[in-house]
LUMTOR-680830 format. One line per 8 residues: number of its first residue (from 0); their letters; for each residue y, x, z of N, C-alpha, C. Coordinates in steps of 0.1 Angstrom, whole numbers. Layout:
<nodes>
NUM	A	Y X Z Y X Z Y X Z  ...
</nodes>
This chain:
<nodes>
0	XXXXXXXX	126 58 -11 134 46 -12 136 42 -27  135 28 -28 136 23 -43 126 23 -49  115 33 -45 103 27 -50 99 14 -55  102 7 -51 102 -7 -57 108 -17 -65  119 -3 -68 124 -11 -81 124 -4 -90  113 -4 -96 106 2 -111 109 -4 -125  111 -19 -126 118 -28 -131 124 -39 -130  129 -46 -136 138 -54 -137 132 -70 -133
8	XXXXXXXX	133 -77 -122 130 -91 -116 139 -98 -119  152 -93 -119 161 -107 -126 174 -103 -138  181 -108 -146 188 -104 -155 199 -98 -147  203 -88 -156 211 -74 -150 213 -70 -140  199 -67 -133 193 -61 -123 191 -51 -134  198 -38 -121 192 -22 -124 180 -16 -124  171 -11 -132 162 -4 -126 164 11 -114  165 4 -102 171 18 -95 162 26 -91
16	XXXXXXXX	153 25 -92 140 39 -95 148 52 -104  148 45 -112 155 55 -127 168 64 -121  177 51 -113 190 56 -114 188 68 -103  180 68 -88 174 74 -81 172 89 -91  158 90 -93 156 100 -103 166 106 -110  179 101 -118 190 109 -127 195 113 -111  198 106 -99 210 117 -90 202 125 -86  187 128 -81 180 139 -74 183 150 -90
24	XXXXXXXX	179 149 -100 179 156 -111 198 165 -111  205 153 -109 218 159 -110 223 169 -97  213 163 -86 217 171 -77 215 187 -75  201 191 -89 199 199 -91 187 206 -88  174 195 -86 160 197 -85 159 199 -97  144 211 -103 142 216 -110 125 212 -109  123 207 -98 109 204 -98 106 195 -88  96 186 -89 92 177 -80 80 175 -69
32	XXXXXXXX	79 170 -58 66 168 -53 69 154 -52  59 148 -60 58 131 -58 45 129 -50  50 119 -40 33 115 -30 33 101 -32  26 95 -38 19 83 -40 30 72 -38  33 72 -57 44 62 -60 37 51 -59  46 39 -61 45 25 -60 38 25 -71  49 32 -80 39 28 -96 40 37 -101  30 41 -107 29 55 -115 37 58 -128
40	XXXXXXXX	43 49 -132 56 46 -143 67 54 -135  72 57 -122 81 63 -123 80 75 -125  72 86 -124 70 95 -128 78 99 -142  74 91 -149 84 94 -158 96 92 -159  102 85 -150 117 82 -148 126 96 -145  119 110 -144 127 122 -138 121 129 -151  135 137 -156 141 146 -168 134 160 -162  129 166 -153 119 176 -147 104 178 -146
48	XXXXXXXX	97 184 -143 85 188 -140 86 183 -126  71 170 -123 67 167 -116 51 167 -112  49 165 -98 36 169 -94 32 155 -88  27 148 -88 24 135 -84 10 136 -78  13 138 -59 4 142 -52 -2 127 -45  -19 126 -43 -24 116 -41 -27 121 -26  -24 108 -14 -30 109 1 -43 106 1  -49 98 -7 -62 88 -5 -74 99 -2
56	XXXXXXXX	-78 115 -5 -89 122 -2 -87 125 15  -74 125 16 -73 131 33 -72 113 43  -66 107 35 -74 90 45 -88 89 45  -92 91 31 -106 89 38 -118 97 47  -113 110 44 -118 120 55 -114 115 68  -101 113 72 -99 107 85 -105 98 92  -109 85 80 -116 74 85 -128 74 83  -136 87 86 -146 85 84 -153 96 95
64	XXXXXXXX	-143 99 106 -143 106 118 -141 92 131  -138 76 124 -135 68 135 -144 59 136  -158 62 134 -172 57 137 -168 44 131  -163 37 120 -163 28 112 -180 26 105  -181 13 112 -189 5 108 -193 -2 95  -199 -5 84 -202 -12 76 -184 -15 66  -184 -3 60 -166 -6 64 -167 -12 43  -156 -24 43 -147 -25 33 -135 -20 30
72	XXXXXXXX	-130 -18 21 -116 -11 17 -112 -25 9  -99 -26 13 -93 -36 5 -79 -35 3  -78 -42 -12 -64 -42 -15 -53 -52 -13  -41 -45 -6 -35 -60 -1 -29 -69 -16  -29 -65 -21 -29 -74 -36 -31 -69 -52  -31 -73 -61 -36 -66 -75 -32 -50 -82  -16 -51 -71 -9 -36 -77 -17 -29 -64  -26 -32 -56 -28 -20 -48 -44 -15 -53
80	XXXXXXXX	-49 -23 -62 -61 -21 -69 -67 -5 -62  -60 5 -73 -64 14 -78 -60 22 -62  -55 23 -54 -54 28 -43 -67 28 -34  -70 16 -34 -81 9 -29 -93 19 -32  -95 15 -47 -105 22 -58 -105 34 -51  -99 42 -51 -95 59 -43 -103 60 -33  -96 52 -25 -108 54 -13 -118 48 -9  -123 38 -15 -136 29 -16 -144 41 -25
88	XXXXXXXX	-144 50 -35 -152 61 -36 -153 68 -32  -145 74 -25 -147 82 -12 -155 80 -3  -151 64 2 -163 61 11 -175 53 8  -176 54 -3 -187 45 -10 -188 37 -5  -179 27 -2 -176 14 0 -175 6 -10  -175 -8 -6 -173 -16 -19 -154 -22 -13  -153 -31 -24 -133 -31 -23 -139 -50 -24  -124 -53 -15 -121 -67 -10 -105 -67 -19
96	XXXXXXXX	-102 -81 -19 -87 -79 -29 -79 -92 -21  -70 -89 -19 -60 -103 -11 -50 -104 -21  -48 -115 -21 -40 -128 -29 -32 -133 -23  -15 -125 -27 -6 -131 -14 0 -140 -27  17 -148 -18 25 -148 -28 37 -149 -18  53 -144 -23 59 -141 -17 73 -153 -17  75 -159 -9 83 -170 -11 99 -163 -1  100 -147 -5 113 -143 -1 110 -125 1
104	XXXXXXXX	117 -121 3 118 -105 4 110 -102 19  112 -112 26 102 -108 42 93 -117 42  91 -122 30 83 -136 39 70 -134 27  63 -139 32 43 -135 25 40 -146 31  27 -151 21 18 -163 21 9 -158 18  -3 -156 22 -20 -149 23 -26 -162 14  -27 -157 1 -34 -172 -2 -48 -168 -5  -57 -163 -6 -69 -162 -6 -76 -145 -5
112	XXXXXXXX	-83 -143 1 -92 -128 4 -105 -131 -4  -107 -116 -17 -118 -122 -25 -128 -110 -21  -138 -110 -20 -146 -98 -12 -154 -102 0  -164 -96 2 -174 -94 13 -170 -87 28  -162 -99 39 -156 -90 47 -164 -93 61  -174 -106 59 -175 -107 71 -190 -101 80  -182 -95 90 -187 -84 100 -188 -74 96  -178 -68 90 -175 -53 87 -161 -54 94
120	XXXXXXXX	-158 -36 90 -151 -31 95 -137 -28 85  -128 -34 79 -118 -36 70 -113 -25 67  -103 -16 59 -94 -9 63 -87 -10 50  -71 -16 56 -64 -20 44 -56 -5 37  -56 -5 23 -52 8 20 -36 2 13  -24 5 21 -13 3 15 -2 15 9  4 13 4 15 23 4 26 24 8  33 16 6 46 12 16 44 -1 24
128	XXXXXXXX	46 4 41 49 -9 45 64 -11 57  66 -18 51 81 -20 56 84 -31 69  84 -44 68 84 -55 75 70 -53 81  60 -51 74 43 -53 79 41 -70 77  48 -75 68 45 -85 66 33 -89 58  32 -81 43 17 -83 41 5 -78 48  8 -71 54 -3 -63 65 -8 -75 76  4 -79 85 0 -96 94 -6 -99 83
136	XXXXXXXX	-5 -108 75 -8 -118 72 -26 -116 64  -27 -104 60 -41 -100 54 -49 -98 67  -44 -90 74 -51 -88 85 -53 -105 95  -49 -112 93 -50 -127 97 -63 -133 90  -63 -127 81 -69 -139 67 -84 -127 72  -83 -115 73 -98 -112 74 -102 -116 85  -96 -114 99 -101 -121 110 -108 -133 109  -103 -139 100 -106 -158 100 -115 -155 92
144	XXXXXXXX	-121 -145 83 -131 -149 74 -140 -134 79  -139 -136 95 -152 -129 101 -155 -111 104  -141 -107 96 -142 -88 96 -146 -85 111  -154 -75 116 -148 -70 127 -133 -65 134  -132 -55 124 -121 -46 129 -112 -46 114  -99 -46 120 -90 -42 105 -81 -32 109  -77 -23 105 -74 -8 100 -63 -6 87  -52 -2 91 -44 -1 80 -37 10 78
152	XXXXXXXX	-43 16 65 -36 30 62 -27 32 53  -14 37 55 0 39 47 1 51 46  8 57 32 11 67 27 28 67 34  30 58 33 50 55 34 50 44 49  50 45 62 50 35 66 66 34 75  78 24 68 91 26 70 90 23 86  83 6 83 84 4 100 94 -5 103  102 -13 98 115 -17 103 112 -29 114
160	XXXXXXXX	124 -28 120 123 -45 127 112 -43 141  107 -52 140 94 -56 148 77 -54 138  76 -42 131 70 -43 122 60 -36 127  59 -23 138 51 -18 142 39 -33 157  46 -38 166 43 -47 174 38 -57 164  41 -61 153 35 -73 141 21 -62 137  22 -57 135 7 -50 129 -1 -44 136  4 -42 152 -10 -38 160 -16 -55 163
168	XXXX	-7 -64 167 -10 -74 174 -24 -81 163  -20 -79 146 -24 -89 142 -36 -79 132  -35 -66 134 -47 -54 132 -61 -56 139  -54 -58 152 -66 -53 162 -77 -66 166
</nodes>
């Protein structure tokens, strides 16, 4: 939780990443297991010894047991780059990049998919997905620009709402 607030988006808005990190610390953790932050800046936000564990070697071993075809790895936007990168060497794949913009806290606009998707087999590499709002909407934009199949892997996947029925419907 809070992952996502690493910094500050409007004036005297808290960084509550930080504040997160001082109560686990106060609570009296002496050591950490971190699994695949939002941003790798919080790490530093905890006054302890932390271990900042990556999921992307065991996704890609998995998806590569699901007869995936001609597969791209893509990022659902710029911050998910290096995620991407993770398992597109794994699978010696090449990486696709989507271009959203967000005109509210649930709401996503897919403005453009840059990458080679059509008649492969997709698999979006996210970290947190909550609404599955950017998940619909990328997985829309590859359809339309010819993927076979799209595939979406989360380290964090919260799920709220109608977020699981939104992302098989608009996955498969």
């Amino acid at each position: 939780g809070y992952a996502r607030k690493e910094r500050k988006t409007q004036p005297r808005e808290p960084i509550t990443a930080k504040l997160i990190a001082n109560f686990i610390t106060l609570a009296g953790a002496d050591r950490l297991l971190l699994l695949d932050l939002h941003a790798e800046a919080i790490e530093g936000f905890f006054d302890v010894p932390t271990d900042h564990l990556s999921p992307h070697r065991i996704i890609s071993e998995y998806l590569l047991t699901r007869g995936l075809k001609n597969i791209t790895v893509v990022a659902p936007d710029a911050g998910g780059g290096r995620r991407a990168e993770l398992v597109a060497n794994q699978l010696k794949a090449p990486i696709a990049f989507g271009y959203k913009r967000r005109s509210g806290d649930d709401e996503v606009e897919m403005i453009a998919v840059s990458g080679d998707v059509k008649g492969r087999d997709c698999v979006v590499v996210e970290d947190i997905i909550t609404t599955g709002g950017t998940s619909s909407k990328l997985a829309q934009s590859l359809h339309a620009q010819g993927a076979n199949r799209v595939i979406v892997a989360a380290s964090h996947p919260v799920l709220t709402g109608n977020a699981i029925t939104r992302a098989i419907k608009d996955a498969c």
